[in-house]
VMD Tcl script that draws the C-alpha trace (Angstrom):
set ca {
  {-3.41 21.68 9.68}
  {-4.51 24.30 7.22}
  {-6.30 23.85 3.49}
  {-4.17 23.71 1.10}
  {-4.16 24.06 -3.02}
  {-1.92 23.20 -5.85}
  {0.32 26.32 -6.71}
  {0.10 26.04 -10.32}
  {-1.92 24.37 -13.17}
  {-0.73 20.95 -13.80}
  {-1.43 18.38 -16.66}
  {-1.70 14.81 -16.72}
  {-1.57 12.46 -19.19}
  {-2.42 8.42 -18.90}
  {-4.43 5.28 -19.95}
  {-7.08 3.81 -17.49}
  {-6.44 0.81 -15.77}
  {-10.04 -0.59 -16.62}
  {-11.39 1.01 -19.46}
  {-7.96 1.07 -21.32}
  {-8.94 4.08 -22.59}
  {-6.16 7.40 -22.82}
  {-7.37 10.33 -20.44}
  {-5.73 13.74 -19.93}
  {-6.31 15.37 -16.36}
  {-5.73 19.27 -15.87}
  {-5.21 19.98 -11.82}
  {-6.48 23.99 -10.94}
  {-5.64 25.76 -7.87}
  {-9.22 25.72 -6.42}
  {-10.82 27.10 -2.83}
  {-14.24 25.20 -2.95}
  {-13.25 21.10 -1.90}
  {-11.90 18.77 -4.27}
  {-14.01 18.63 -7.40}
  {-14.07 16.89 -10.60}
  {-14.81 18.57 -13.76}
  {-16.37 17.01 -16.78}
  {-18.25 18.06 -19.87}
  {-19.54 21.04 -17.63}
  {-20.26 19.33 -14.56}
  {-18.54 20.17 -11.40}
  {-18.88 17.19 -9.11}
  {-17.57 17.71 -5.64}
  {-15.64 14.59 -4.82}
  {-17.78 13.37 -1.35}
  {-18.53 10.05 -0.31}
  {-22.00 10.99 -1.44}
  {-21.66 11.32 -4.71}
  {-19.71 8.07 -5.25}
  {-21.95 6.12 -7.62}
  {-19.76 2.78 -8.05}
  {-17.03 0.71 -5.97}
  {-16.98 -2.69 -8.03}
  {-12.77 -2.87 -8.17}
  {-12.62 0.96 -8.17}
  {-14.48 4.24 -6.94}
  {-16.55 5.78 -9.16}
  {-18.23 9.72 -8.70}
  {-20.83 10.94 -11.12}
  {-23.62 12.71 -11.59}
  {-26.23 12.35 -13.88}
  {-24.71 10.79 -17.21}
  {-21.42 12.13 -16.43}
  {-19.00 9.63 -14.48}
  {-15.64 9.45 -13.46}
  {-13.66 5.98 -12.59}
  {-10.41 5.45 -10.14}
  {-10.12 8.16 -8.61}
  {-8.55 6.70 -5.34}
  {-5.30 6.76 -6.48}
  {-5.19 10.42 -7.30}
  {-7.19 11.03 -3.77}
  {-4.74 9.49 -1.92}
  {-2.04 11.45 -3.53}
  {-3.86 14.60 -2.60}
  {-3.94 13.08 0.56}
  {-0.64 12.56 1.24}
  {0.36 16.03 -0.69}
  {-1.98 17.49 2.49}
  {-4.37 19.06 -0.55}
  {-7.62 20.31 0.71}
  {-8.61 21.96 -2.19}
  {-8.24 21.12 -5.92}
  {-10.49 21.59 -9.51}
  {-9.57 18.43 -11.52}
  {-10.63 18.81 -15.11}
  {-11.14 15.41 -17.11}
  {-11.10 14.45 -20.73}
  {-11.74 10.78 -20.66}
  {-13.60 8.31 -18.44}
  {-10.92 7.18 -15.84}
  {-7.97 8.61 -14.18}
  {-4.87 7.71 -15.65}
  {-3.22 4.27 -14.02}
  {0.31 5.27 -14.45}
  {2.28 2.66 -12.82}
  {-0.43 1.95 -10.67}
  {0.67 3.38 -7.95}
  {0.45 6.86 -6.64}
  {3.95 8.22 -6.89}
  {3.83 9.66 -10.26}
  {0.55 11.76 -8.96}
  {2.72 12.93 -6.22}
  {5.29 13.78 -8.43}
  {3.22 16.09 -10.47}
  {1.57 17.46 -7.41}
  {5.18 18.49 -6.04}
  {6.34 19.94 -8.91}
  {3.63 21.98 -9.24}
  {3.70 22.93 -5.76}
  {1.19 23.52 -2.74}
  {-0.09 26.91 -1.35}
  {-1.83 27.69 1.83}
  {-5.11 29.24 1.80}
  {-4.89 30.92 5.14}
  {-8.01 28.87 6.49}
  {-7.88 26.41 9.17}
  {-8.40 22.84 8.26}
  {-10.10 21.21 11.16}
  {-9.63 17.67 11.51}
  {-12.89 15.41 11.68}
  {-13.53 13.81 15.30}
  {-16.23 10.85 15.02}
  {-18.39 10.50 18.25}
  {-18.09 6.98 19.13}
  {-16.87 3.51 17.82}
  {-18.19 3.08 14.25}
  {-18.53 -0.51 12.51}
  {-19.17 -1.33 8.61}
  {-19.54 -4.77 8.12}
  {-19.43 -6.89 5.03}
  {-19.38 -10.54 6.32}
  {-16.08 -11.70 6.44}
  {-14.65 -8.21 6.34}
  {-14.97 -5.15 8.03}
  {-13.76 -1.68 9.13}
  {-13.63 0.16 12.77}
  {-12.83 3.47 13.85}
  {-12.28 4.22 17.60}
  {-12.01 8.01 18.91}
  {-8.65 9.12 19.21}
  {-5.29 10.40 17.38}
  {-5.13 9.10 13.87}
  {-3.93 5.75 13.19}
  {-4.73 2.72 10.26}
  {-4.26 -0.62 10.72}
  {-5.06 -2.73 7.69}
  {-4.77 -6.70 7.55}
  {-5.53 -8.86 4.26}
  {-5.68 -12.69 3.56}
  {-5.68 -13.97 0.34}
  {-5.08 -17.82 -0.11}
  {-2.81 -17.26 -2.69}
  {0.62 -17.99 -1.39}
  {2.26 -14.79 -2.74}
  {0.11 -12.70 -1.23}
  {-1.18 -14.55 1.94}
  {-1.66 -12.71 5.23}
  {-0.19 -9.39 5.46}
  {-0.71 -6.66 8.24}
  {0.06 -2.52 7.90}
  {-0.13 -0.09 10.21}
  {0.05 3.90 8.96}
  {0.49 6.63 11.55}
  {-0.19 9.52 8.92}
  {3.23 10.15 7.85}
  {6.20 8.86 5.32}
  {3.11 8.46 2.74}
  {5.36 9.95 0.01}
  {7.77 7.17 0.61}
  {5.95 4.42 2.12}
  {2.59 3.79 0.68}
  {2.56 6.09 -2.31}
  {4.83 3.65 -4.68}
  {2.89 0.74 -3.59}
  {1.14 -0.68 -6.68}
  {-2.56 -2.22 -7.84}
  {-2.78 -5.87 -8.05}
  {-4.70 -8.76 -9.24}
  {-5.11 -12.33 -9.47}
  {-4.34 -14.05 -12.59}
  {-7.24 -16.47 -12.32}
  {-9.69 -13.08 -11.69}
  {-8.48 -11.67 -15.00}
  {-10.74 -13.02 -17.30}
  {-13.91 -12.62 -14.72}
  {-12.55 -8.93 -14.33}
  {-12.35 -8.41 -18.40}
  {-15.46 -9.86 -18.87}
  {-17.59 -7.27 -16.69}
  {-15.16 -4.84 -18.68}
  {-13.04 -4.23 -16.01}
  {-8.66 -4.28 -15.97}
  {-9.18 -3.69 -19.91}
  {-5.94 -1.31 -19.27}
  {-4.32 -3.20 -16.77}
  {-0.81 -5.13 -17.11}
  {2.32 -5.78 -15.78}
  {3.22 -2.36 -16.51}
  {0.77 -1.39 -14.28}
  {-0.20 -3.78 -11.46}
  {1.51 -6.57 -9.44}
  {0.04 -9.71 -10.96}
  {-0.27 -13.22 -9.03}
  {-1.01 -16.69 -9.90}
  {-0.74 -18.98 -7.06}
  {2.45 -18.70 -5.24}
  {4.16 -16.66 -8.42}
  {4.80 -13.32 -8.70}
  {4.67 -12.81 -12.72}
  {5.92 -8.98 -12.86}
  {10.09 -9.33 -13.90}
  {10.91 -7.20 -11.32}
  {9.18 -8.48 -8.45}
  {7.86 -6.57 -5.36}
  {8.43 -3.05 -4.46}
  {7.73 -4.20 -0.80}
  {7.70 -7.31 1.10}
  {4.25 -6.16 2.18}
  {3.33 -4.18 -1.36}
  {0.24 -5.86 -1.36}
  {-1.47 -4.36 2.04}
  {0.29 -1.35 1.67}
  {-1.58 -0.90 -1.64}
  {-4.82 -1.54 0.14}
  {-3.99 1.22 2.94}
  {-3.33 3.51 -0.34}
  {-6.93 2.70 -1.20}
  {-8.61 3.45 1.92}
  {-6.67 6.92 2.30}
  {-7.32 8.12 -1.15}
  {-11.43 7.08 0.03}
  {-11.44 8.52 3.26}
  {-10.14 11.61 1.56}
  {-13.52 12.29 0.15}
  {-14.32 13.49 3.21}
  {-11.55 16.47 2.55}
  {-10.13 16.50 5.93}
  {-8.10 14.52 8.75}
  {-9.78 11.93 10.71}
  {-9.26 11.51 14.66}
  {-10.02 8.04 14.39}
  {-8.06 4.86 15.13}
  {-9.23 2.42 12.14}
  {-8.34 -1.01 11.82}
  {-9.55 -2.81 8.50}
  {-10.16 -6.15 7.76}
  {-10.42 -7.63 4.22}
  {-12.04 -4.73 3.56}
  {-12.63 -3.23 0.12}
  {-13.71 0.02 -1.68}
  {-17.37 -0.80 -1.08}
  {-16.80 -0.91 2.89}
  {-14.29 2.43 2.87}
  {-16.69 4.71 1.19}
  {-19.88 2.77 3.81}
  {-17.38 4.80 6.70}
  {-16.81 7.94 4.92}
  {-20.88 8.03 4.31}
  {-21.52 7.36 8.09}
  {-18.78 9.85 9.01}
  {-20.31 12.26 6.00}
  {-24.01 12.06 7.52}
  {-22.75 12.31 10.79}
  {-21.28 15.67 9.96}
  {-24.11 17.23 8.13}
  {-26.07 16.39 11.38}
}
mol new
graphics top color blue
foreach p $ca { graphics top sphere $p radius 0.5 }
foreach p [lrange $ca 0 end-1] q [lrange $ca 1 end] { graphics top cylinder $p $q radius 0.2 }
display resetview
């Protein structure tokens, strides 16, 4: 694999999915990492300078912080984009549809460029564990692979199990959309969380209903959603993993506790 950059400057315009507040994003061909820009601080998206992963990741710096930025970082991700300045107005990344695809979409029509370097895929040195109780994440040595499973006792989600072999993200896991629980709605809007969020941007559930009109994008939506999560927070580490994962009820807390212990491991 080699690093890659947008080709040209992009623009992106959205509302957050929690702060329901309207953000404009301006994506830079770049040669430095994947950084985010804001009121004239450059903060290199790494899993060390994630500050917050209650429902979302969060990077900052200081007073300056940036919400949801998995979605876009799995985008880049799956766009193979090494390298990228992303300049924010606002205090989230846009929502969209809650998905990914319309981030791809920009990214392809502004088109990727090599930068003639090498982009050397990460190899971790043994089996690595995070554990959270009744979830968890490992990662094996060997060619890349993800296996995520979930288990939800509502009956429209229920147990679901995805495996990802690093390709078809465009397609396969980039349309695959947020989602919440009606009954965590008011808990989440309370802590002033999923103040933007809404059918028109996340699968909603109560019980054993599906309350968005047009249903599911997937059988399996829901865990494909949650293997868009992990990619866009393993991406912080801004290259390839060697790693067989498997996830269990994991959540954004326990994907950025890998990318740390992968992160440190590198630094040495």
């Amino acid at each position: 694999m080699e690093r890659r950059t947008i080709r040209t400057e992009t623009l992106i315009e959205g509302t957050g999915l929690h702060s329901g507040v309207s953000s404009t994003l301006c994506l830079r061909p770049a040669s430095d990492g994947i950084a985010f820009i804001k009121e004239g601080e450059r903060i290199q998206a790494t899993p060390s300078n994630v500050i917050d992963t209650r429902l979302n990741t969060t990077i900052g710096r200081g007073s300056v912080r940036i919400s949801t930025i998995e979605h876009l970082m799995a985008a880049l991700y799956g766009m193979g984009i090494t390298d990228c300045d992303i300049e924010v107005s606002g205090t989230e990344i846009p929502a969209m549809d809650g998905s990914a695809s319309a981030m791809v979409r920009y990214i392809q029509e502004a088109g990727t460029a090599s930068l003639g370097l090498p982009c050397v895929p990460i190899e971790i040195p043994g089996t690595l564990h995070v554990d959270g109780g009744a979830s968890w994440i490992d990662a094996v040595p060997g060619e890349f692979s993800l296996s995520y499973e979930i288990d939800f006792p509502d009956p429209a989600i229920g147990r679901l199990k995805y495996t990802f072999d690093g390709t078809g993200f465009p397609e396969e896991i980039a349309p695959a959309r947020t989602f919440g629980r009606m009954q965590d709605v008011e808990m989440m809007r309370s802590a002033g969380l999923a103040m933007g969020g809404g059918l028109h941007n996340a699968v909603v559930v109560d019980g054993e209903r599906i309350l968005n009109p047009g249903g599911l994008r997937f059988p399996d939506e829901f865990v494909r959603h949650k293997v868009l999560d992990i990619l866009g927070d393993l991406w912080t580490l801004h290259a390839p993993l060697k790693a067989r994962i498997r996830a269990y009820r994991a959540n954004h807390a326990l994907h950025i506790r890998l990318a740390r212990t992968i992160f440190e491991g590198l630094k040495g």
